[in-house]
C-alpha positions in Angstrom: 92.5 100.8 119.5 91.9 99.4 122.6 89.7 101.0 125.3 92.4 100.1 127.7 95.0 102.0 125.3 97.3 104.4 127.2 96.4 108.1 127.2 99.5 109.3 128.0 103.0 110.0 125.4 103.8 106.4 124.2 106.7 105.1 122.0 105.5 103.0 119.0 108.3 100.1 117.1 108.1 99.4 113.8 109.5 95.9 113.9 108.8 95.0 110.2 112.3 96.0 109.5 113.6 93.5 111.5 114.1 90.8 108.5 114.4 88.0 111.0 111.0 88.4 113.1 109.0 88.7 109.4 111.1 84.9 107.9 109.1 81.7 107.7 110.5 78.7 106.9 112.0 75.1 107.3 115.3 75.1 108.7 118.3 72.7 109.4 119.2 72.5 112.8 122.2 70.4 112.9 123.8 71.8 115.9 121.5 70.3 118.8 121.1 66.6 119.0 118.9 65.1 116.3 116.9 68.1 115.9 116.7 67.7 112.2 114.8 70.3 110.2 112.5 72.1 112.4 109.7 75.4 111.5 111.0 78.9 112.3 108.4 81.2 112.6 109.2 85.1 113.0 106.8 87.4 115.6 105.9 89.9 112.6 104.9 87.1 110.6 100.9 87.4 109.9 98.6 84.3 110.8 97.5 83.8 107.0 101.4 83.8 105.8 101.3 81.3 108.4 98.4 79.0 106.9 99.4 79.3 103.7 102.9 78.2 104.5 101.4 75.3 106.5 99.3 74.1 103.6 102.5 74.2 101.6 103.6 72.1 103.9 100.8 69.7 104.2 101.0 69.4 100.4 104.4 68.1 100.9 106.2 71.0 99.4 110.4 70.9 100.2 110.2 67.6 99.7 110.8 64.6 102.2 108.4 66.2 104.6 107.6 63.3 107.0 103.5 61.7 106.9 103.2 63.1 110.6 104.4 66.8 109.4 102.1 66.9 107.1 99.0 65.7 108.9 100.1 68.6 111.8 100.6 70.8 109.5 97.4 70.7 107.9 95.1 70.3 110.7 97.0 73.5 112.3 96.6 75.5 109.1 93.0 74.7 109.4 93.0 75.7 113.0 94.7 78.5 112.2 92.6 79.5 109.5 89.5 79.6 112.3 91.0 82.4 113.7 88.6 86.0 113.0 87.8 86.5 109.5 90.6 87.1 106.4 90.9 90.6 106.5 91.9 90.0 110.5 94.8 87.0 110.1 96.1 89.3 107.3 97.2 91.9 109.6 97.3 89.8 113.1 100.5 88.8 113.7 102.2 85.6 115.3 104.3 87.7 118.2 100.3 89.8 118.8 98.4 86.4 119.4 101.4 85.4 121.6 102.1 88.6 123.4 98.3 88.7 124.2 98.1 85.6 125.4 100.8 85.9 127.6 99.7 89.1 129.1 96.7 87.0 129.9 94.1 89.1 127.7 93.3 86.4 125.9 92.8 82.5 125.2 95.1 81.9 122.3 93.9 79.4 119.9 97.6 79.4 118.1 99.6 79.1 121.1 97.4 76.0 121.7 98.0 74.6 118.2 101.6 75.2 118.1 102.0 73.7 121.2 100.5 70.6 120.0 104.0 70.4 118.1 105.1 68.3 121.3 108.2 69.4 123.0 109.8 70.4 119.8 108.3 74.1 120.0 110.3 76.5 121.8 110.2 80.6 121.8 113.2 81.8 121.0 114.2 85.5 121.2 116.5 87.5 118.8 
């Protein structure tokens, strides 16, 4: 808990039921102008699902994953993969690192490397 936490009656979400905010993957996006395959990442997502994923995609797994992709992907996995210890990016999720960041808590060293992605990443909401 936070020291900041609020004392008073709070509602806690459990958004891991949300199936959409916990998928990862490589999608086609065919409807917007030569977007091409592009990454989805869900909020509930955990920062080592996302390194491992990115390291799958370094590797080349899928197939046809462009020379480019794969060097961003593995630099960011190893970025990613700076961030706390194991035990933390197990439970640390994508939406937390970006939620604290934009409350302004906190430098976020994965809204940084996503952004490095070029004008290609967006946030999207469900």
């Amino acid at each position: 808990m936070y020291k900041d936490w609020p004392s008073g009656p709070c509602v806690l979400l459990d958004l891991n039921t949300v199936a959409e905010l916990g998928s990862l993957g490589t999608v086609d996006e065919q409807e917007e102008e030569g977007q091409g395959k592009v990454l989805r990442i869900g909020a509930c997502v955990t920062l080592e699902q996302l390194a491992a994923h990115l390291d799958g995609l370094a590797g080349g797994d899928g197939g046809g994953t462009a020379a480019a992709v794969r060097q961003w992907a593995g630099e960011t996995s190893r970025h990613v993969r700076r961030i706390a210890g194991r035990h933390v990016r197990s439970a640390a999720s994508v939406g937390g690192n970006v939620a604290l960041a934009a409350e302004g808590e906190l430098p976020s060293d994965l809204v940084t490397a996503l952004a490095a992605a070029g004008e290609g990443a967006e946030q999207g909401v469900l």
